[in-house]
PQR file of N, CA, C, O and H, with PARSE charges and radii, in Angstrom:
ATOM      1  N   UNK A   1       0.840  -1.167   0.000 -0.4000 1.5000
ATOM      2  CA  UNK A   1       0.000   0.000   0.000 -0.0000 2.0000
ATOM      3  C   UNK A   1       0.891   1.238   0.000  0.5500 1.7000
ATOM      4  O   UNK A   1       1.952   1.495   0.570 -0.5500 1.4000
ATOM      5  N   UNK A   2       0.215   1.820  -0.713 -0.4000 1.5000
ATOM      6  CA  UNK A   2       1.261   3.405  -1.060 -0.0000 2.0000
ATOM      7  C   UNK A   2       0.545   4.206  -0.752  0.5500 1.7000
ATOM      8  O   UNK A   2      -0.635   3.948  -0.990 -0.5500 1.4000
ATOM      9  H   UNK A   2      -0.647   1.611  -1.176  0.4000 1.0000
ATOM     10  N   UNK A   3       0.875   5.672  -0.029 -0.4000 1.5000
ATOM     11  CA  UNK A   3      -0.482   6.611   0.062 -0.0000 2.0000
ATOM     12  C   UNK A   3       0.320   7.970   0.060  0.5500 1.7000
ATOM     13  O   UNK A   3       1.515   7.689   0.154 -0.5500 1.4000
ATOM     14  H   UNK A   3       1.834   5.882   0.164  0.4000 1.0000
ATOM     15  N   UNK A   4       0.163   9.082   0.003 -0.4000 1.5000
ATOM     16  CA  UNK A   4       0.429  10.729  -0.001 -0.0000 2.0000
ATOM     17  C   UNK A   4      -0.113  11.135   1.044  0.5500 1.7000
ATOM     18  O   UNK A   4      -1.006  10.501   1.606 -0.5500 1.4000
ATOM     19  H   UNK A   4      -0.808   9.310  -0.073  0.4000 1.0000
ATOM     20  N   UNK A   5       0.310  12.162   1.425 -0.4000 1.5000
ATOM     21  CA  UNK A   5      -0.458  13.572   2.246 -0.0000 2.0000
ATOM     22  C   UNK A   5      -1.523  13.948   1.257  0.5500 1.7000
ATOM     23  O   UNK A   5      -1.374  14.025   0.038 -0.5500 1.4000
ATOM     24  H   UNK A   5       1.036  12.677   0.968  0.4000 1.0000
ATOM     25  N   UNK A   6      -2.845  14.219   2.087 -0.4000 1.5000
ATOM     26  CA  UNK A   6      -3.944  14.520   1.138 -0.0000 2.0000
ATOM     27  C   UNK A   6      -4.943  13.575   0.688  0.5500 1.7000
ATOM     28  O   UNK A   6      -6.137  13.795   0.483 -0.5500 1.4000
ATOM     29  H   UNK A   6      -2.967  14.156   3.077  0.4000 1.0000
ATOM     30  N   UNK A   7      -4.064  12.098   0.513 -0.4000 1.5000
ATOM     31  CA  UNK A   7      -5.049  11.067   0.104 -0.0000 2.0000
ATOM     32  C   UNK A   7      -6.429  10.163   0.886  0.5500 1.7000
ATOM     33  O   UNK A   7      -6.235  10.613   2.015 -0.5500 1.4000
ATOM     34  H   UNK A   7      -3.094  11.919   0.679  0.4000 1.0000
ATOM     35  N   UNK A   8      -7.006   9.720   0.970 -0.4000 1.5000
ATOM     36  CA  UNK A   8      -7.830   9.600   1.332 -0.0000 2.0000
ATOM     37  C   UNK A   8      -8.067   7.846   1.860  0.5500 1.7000
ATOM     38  O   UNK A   8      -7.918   7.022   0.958 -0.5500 1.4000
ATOM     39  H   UNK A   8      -7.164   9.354   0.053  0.4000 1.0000
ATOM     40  N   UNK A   9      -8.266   7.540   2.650 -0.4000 1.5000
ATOM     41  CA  UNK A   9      -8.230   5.851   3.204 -0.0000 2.0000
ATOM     42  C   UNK A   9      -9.537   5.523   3.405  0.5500 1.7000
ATOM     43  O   UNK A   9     -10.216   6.023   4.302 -0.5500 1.4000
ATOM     44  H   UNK A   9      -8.387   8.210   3.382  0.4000 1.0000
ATOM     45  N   UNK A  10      -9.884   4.810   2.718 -0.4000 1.5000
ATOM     46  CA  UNK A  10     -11.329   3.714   3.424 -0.0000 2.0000
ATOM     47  C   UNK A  10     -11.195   3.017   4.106  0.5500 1.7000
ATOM     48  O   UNK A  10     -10.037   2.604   4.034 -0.5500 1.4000
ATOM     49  H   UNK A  10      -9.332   4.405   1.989  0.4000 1.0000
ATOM     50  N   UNK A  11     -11.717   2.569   4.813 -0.4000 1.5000
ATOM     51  CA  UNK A  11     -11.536   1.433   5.576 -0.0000 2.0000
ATOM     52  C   UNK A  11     -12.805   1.030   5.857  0.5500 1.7000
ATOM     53  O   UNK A  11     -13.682   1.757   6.323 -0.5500 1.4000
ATOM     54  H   UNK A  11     -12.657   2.904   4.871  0.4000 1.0000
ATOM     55  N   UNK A  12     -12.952  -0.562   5.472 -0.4000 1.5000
ATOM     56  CA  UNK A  12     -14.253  -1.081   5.165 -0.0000 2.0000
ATOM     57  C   UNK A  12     -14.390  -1.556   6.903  0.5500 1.7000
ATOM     58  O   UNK A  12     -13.467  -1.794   7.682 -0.5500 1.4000
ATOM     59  H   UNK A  12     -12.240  -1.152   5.093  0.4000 1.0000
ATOM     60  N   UNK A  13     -15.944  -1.588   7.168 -0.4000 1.5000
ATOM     61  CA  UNK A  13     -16.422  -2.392   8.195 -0.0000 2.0000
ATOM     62  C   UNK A  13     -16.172  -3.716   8.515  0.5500 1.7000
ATOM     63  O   UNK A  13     -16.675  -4.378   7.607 -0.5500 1.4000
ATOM     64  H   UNK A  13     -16.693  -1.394   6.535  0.4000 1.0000
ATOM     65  N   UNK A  14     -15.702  -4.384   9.260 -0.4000 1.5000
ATOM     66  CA  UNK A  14     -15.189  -5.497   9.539 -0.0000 2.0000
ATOM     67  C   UNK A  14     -16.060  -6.678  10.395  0.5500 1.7000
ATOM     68  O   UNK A  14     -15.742  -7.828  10.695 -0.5500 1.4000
ATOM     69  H   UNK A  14     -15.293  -3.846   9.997  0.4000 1.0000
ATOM     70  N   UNK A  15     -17.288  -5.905  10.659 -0.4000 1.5000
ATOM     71  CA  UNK A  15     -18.273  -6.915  10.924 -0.0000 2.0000
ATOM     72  C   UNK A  15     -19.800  -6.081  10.778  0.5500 1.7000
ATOM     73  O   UNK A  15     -20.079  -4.932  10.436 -0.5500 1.4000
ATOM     74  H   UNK A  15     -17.547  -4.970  10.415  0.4000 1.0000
ATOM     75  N   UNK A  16     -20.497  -7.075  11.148 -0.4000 1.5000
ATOM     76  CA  UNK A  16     -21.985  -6.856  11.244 -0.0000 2.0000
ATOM     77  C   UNK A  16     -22.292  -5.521  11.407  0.5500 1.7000
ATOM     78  O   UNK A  16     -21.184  -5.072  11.698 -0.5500 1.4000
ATOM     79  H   UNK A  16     -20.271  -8.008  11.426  0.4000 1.0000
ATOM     80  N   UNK A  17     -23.138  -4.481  11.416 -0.4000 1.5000
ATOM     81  CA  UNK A  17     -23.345  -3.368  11.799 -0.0000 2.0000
ATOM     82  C   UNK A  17     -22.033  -2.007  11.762  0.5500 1.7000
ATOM     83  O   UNK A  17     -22.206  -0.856  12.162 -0.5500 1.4000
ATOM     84  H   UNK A  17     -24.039  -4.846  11.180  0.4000 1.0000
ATOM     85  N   UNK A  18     -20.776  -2.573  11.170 -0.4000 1.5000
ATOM     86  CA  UNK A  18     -20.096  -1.919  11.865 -0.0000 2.0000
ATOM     87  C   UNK A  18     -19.808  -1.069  10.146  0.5500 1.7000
ATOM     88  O   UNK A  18     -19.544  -1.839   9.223 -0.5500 1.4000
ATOM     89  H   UNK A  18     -20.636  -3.508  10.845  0.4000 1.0000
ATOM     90  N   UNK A  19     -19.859   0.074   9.908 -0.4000 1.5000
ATOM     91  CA  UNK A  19     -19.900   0.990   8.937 -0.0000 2.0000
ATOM     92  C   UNK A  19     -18.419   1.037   8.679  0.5500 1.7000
ATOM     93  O   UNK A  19     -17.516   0.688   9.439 -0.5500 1.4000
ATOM     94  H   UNK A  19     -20.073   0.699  10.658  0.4000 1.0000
ATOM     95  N   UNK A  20     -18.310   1.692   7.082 -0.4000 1.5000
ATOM     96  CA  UNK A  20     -17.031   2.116   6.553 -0.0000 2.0000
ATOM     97  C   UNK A  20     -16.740   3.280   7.102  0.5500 1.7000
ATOM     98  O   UNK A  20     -17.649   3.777   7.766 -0.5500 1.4000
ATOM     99  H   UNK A  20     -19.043   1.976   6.464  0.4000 1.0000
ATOM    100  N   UNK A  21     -15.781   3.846   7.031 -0.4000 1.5000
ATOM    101  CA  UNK A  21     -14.970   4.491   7.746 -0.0000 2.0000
ATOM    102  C   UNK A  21     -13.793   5.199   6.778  0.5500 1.7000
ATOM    103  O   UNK A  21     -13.000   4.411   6.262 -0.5500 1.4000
ATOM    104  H   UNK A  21     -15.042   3.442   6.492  0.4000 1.0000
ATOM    105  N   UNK A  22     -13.638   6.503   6.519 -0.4000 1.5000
ATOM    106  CA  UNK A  22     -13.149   7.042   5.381 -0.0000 2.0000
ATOM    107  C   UNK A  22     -12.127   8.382   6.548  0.5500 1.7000
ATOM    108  O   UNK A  22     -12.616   8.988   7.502 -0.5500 1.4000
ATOM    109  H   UNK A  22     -14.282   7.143   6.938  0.4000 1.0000
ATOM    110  N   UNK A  23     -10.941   8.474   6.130 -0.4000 1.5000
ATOM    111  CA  UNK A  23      -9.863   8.966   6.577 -0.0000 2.0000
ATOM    112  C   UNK A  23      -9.084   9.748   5.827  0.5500 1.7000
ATOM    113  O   UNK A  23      -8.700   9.145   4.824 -0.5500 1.4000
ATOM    114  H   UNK A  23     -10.544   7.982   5.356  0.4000 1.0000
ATOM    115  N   UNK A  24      -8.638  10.999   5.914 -0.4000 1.5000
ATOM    116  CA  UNK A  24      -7.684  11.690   5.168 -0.0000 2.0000
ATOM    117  C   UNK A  24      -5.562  11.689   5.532  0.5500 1.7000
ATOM    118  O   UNK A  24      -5.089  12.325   6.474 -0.5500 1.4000
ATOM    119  H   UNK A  24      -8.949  11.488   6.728  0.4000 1.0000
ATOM    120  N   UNK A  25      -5.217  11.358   5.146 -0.4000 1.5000
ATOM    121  CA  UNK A  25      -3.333  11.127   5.219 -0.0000 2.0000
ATOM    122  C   UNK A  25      -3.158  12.794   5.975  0.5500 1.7000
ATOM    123  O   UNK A  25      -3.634  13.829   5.507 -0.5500 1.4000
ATOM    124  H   UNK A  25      -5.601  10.841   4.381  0.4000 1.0000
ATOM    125  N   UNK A  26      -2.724  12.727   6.652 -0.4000 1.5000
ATOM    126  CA  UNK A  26      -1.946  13.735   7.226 -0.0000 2.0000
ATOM    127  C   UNK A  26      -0.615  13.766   7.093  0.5500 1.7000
ATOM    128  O   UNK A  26      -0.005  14.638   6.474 -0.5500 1.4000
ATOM    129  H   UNK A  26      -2.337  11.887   7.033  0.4000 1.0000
ATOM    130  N   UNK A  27      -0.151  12.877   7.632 -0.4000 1.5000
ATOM    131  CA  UNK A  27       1.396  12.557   7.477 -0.0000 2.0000
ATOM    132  C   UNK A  27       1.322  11.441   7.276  0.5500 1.7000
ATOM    133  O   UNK A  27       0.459  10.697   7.741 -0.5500 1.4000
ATOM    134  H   UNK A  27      -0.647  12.169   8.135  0.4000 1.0000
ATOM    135  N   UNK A  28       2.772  10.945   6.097 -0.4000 1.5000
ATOM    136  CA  UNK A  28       3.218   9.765   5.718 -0.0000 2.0000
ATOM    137  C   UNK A  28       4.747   9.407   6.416  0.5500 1.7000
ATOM    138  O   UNK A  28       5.836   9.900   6.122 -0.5500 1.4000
ATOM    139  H   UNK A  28       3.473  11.550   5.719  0.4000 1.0000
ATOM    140  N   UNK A  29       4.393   8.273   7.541 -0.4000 1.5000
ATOM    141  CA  UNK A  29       6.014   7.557   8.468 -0.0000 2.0000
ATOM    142  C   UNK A  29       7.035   6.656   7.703  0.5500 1.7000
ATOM    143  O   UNK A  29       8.213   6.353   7.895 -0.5500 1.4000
ATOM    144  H   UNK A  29       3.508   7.873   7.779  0.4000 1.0000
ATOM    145  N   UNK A  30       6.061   6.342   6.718 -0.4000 1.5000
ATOM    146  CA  UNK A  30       6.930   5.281   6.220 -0.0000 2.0000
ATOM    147  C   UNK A  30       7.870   5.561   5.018  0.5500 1.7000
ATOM    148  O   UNK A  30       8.169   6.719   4.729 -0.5500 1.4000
ATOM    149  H   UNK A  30       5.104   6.589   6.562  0.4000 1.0000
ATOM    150  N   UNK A  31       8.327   4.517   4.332 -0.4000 1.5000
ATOM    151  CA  UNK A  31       9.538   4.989   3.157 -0.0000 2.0000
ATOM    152  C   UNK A  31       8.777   4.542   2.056  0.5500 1.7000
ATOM    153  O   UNK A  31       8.269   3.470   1.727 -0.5500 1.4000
ATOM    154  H   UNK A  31       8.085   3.575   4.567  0.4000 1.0000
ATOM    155  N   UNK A  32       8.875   6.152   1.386 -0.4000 1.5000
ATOM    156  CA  UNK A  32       8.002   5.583  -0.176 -0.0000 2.0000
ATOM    157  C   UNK A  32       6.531   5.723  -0.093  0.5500 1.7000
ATOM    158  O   UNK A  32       5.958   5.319  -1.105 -0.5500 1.4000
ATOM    159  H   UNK A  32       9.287   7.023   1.654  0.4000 1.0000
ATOM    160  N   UNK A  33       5.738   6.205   0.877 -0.4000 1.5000
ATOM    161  CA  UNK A  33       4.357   6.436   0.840 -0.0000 2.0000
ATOM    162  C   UNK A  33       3.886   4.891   1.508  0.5500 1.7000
ATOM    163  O   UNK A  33       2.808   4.300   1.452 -0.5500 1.4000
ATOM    164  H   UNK A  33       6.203   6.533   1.699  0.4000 1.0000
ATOM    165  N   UNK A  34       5.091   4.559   2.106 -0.4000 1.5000
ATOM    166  CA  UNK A  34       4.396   3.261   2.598 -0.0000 2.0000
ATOM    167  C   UNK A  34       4.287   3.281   4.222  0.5500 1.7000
ATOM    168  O   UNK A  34       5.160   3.769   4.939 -0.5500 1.4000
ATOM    169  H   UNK A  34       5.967   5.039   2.152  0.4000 1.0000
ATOM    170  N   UNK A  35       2.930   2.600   4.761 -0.4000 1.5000
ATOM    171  CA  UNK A  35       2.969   3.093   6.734 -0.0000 2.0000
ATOM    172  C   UNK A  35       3.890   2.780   7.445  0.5500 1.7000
ATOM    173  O   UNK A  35       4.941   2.139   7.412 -0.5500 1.4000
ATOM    174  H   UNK A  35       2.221   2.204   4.179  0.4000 1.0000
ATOM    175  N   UNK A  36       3.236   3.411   8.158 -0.4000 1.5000
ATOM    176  CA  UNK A  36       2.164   4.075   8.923 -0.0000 2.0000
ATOM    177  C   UNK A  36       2.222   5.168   8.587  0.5500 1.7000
ATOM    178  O   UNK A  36       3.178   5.919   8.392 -0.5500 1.4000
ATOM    179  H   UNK A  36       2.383   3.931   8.185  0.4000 1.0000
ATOM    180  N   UNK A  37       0.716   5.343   8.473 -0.4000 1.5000
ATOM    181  CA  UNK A  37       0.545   6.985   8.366 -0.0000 2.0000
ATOM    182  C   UNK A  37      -0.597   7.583   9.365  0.5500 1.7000
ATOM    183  O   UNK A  37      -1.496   6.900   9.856 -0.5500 1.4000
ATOM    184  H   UNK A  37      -0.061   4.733   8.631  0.4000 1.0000
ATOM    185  N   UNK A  38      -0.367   9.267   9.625 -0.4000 1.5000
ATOM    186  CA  UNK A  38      -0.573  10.126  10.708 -0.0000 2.0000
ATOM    187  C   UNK A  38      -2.037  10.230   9.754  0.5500 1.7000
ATOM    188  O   UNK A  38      -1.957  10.752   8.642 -0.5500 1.4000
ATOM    189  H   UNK A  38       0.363   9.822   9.226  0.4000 1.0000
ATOM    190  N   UNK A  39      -3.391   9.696  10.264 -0.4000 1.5000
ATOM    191  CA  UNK A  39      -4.787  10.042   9.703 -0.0000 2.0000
ATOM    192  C   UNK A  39      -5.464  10.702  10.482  0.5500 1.7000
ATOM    193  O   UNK A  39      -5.039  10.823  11.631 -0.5500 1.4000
ATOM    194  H   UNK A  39      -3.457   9.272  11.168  0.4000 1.0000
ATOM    195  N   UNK A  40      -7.128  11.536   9.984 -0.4000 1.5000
ATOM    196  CA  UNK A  40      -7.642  12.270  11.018 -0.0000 2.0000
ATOM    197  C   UNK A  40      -9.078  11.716  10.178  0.5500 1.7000
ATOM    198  O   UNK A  40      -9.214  12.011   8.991 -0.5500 1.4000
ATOM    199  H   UNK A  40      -7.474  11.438   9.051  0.4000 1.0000
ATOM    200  N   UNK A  41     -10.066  10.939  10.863 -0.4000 1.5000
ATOM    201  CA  UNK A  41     -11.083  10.524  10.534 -0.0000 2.0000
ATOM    202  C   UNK A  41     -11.942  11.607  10.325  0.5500 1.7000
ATOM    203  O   UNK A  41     -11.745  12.674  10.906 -0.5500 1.4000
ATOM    204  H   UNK A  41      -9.955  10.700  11.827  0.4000 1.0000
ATOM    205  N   UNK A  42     -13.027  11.412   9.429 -0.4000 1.5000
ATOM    206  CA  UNK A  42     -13.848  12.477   8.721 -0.0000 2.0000
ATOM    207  C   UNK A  42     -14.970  12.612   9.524  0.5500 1.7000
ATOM    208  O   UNK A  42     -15.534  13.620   9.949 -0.5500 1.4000
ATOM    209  H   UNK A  42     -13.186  10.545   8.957  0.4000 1.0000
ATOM    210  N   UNK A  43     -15.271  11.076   9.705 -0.4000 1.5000
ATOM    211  CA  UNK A  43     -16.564  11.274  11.001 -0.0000 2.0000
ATOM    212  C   UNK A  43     -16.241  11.643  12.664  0.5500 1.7000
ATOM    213  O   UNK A  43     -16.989  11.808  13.628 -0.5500 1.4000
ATOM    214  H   UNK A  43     -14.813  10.256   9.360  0.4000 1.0000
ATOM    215  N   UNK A  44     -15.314  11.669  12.561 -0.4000 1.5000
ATOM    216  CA  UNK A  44     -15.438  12.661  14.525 -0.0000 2.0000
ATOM    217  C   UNK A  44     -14.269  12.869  14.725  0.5500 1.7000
ATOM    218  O   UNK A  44     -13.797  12.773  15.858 -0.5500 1.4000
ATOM    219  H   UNK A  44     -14.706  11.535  11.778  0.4000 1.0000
ATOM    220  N   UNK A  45     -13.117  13.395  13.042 -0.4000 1.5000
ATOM    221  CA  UNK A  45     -12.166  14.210  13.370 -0.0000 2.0000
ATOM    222  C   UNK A  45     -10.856  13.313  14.545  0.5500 1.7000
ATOM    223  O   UNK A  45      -9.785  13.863  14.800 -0.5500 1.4000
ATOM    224  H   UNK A  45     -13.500  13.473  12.122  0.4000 1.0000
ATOM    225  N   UNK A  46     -11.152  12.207  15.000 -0.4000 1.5000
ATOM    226  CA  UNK A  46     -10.180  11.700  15.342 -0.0000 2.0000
ATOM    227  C   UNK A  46      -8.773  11.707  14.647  0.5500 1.7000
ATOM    228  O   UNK A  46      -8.704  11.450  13.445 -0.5500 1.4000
ATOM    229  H   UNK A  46     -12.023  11.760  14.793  0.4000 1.0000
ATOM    230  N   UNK A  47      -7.715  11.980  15.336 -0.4000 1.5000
ATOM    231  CA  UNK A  47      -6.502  11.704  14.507 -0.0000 2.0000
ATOM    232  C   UNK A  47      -5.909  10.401  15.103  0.5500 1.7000
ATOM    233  O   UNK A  47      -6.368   9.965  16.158 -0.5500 1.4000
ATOM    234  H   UNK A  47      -7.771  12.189  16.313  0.4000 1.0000
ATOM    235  N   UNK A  48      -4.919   9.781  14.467 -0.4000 1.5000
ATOM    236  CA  UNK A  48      -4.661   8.627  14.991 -0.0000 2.0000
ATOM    237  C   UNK A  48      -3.337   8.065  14.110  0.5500 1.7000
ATOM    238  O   UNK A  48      -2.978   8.720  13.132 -0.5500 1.4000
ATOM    239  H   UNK A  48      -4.546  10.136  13.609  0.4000 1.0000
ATOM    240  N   UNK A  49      -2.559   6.724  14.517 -0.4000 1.5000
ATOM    241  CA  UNK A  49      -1.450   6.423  13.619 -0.0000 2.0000
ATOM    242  C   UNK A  49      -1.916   5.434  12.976  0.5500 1.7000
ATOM    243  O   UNK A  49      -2.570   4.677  13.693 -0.5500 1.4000
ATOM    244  H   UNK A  49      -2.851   6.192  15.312  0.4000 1.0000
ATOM    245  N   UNK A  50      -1.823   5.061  11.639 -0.4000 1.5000
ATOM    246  CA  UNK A  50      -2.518   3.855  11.578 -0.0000 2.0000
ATOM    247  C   UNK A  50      -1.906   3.132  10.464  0.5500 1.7000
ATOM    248  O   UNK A  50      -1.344   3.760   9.567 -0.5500 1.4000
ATOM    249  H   UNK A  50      -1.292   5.676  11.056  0.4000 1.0000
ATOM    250  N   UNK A  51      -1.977   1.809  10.457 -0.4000 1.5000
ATOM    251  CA  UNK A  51      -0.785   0.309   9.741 -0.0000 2.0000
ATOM    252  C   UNK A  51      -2.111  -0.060   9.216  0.5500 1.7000
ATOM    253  O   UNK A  51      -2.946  -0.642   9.908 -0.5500 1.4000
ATOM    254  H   UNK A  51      -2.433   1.298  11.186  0.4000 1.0000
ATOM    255  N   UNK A  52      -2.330   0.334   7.808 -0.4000 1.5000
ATOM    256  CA  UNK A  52      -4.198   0.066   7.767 -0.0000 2.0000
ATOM    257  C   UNK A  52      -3.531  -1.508   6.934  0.5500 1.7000
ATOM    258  O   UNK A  52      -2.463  -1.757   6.375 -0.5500 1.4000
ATOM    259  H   UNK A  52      -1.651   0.807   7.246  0.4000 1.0000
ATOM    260  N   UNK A  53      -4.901  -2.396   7.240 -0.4000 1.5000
ATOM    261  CA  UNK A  53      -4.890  -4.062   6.851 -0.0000 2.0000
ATOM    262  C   UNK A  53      -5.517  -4.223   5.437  0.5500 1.7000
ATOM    263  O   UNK A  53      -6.115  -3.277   4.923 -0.5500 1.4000
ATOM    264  H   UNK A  53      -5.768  -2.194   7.694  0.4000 1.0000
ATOM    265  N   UNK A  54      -5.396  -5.297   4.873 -0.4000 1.5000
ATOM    266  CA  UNK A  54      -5.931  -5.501   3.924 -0.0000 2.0000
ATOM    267  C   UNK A  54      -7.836  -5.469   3.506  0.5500 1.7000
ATOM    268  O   UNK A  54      -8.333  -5.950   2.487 -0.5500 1.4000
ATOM    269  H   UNK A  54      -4.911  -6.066   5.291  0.4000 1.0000
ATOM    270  N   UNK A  55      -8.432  -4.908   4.402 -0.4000 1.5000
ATOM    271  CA  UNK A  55      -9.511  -4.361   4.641 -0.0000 2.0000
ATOM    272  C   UNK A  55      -9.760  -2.769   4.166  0.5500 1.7000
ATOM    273  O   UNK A  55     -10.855  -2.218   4.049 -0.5500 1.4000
ATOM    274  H   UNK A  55      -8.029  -4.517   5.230  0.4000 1.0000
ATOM    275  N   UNK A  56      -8.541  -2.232   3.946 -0.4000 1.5000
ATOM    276  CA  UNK A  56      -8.449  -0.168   3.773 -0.0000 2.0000
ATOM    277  C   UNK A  56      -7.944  -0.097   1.682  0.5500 1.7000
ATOM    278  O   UNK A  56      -7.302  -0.867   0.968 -0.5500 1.4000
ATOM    279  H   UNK A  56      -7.651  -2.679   4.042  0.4000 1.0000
ATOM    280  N   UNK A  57      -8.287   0.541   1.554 -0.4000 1.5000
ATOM    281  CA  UNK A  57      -8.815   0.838   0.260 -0.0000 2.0000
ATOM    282  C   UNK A  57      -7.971   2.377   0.316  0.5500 1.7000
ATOM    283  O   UNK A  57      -8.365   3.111   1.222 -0.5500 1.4000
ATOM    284  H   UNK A  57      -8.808   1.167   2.134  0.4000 1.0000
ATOM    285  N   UNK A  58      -6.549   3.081  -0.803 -0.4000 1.5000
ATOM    286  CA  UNK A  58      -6.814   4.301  -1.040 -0.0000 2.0000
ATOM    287  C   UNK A  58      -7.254   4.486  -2.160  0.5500 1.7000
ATOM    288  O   UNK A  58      -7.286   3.855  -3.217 -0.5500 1.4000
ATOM    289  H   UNK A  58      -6.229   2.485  -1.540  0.4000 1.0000
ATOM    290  N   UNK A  59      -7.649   5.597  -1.733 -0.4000 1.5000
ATOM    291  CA  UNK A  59      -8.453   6.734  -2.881 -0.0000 2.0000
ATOM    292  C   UNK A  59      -7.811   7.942  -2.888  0.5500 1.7000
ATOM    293  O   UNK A  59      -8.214   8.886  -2.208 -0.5500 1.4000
ATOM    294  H   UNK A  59      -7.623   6.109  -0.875  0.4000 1.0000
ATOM    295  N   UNK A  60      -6.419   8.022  -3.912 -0.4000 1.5000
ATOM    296  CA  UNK A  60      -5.593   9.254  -4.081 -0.0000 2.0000
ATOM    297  C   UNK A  60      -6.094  10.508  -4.785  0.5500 1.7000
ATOM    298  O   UNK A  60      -6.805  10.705  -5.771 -0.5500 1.4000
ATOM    299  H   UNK A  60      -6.092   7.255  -4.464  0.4000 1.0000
ATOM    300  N   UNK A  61      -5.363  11.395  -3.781 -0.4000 1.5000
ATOM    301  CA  UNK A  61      -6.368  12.582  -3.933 -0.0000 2.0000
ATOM    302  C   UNK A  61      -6.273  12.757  -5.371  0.5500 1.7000
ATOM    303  O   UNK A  61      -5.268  12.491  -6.031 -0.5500 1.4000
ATOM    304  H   UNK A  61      -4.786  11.235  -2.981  0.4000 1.0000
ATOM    305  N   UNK A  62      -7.657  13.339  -5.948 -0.4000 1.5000
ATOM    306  CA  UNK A  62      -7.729  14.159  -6.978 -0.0000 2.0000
ATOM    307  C   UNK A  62      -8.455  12.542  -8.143  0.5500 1.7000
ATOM    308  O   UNK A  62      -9.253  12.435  -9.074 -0.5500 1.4000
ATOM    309  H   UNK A  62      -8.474  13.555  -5.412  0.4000 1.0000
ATOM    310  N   UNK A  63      -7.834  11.875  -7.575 -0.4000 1.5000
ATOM    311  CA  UNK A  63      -8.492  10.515  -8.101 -0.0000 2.0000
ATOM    312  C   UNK A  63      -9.784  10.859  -8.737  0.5500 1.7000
ATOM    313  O   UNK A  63     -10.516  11.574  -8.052 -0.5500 1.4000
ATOM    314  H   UNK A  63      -7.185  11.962  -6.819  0.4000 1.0000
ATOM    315  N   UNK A  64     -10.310  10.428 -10.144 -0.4000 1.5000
ATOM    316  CA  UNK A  64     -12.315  10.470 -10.417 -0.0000 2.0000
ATOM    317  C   UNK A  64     -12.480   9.097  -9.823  0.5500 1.7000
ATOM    318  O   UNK A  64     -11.653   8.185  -9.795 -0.5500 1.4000
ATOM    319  H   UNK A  64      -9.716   9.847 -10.701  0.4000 1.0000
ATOM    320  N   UNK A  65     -13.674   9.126  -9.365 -0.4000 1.5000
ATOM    321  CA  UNK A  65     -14.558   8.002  -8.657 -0.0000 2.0000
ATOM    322  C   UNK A  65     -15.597   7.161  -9.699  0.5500 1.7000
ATOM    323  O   UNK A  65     -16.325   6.272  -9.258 -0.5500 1.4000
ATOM    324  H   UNK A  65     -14.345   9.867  -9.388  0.4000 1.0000
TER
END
């Protein structure tokens, strides 16, 4: 997984009831755009470090959908 400052992380629900979850890159720790990276969640602004799993999806900025 490769990601930028700016880009954008999904991260799918991992069980029953439990909703996707969409994140913006703040800072990139790793070498090459690779994690951990410094995120701040969209739904309640949490920031956090995160080693996202094969469950997280990016969506680089500027990307069409």
């Amino acid at each position: 997984m490769q990601a930028r400052v700016g880009d954008k992380l999904l991260v799918h629900g991992r069980t029953v009831g439990q909703h996707d979850r969409t994140a913006q890159v703040l800072e990139v720790k790793g070498e090459n755009g690779a994690p951990p990276y410094k995120v701040k969640f969209d739904d309640d602004g949490h920031e956090a470090l995160m080693s996202p799993g094969p469950d997280t999806v990016v969506r680089h900025h500027g990307e069409q959908r």
